[in-house]
C-alpha positions in Angstrom: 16.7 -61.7 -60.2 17.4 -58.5 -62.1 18.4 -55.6 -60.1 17.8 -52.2 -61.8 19.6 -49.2 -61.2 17.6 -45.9 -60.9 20.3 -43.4 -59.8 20.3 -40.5 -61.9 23.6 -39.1 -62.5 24.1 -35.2 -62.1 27.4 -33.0 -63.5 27.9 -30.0 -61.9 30.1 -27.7 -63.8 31.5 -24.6 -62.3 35.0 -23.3 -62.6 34.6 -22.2 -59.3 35.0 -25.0 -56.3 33.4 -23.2 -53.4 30.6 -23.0 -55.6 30.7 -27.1 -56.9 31.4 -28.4 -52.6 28.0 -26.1 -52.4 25.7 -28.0 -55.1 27.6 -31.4 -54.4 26.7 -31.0 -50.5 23.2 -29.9 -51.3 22.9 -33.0 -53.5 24.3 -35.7 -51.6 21.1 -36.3 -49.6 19.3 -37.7 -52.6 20.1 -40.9 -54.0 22.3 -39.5 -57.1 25.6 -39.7 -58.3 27.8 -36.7 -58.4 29.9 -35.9 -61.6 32.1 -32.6 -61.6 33.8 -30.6 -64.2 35.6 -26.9 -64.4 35.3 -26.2 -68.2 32.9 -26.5 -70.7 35.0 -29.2 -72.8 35.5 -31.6 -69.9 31.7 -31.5 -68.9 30.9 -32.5 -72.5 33.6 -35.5 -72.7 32.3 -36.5 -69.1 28.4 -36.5 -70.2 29.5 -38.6 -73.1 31.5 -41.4 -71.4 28.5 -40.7 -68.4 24.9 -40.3 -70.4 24.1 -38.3 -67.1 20.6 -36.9 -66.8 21.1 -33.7 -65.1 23.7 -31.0 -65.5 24.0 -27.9 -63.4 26.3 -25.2 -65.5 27.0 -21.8 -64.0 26.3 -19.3 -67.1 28.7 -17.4 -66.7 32.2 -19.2 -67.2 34.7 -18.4 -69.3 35.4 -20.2 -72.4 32.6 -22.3 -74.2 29.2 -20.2 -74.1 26.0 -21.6 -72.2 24.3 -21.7 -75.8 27.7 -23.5 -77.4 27.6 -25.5 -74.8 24.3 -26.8 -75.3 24.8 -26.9 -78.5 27.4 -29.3 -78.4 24.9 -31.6 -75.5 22.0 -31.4 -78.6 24.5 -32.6 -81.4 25.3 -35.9 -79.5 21.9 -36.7 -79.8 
């Protein structure tokens, strides 16, 4: 018997960790795993060791920009 696995795998990435508990509370009741990540650089590494499918980025943070940032997601592909 083969036994698929259909659990998506979300990154939140906020600097902020009242913000991440938030979204990571909100998201617990689904059937998902829960990646986070403070900066820009580390959410990238993570989605490339993790191929996850969703990633929740405030757009505001310091550092990388929203559109650098997905940027760097698009180049991988």
């Amino acid at each position: 018997m083969i036994l698929l696995n259909f659990m998506k795998k979300i990154l939140i990435l906020d600097n902020r960790k009242a913000s991440v508990e938030e979204k990571k509370n909100l998201l617990s009741r689904y059937d998902c795993t829960i990646f986070t990540a403070a900066s820009g650089e580390e959410a990238i590494e993570m989605h490339r060791k993790e191929k996850v499918d969703l990633i929740i980025r405030d757009l505001d943070m310091p550092g990388m920009t929203a559109e650098g940032f997905c940027s760097n997601i698009r180049d991988d592909y």
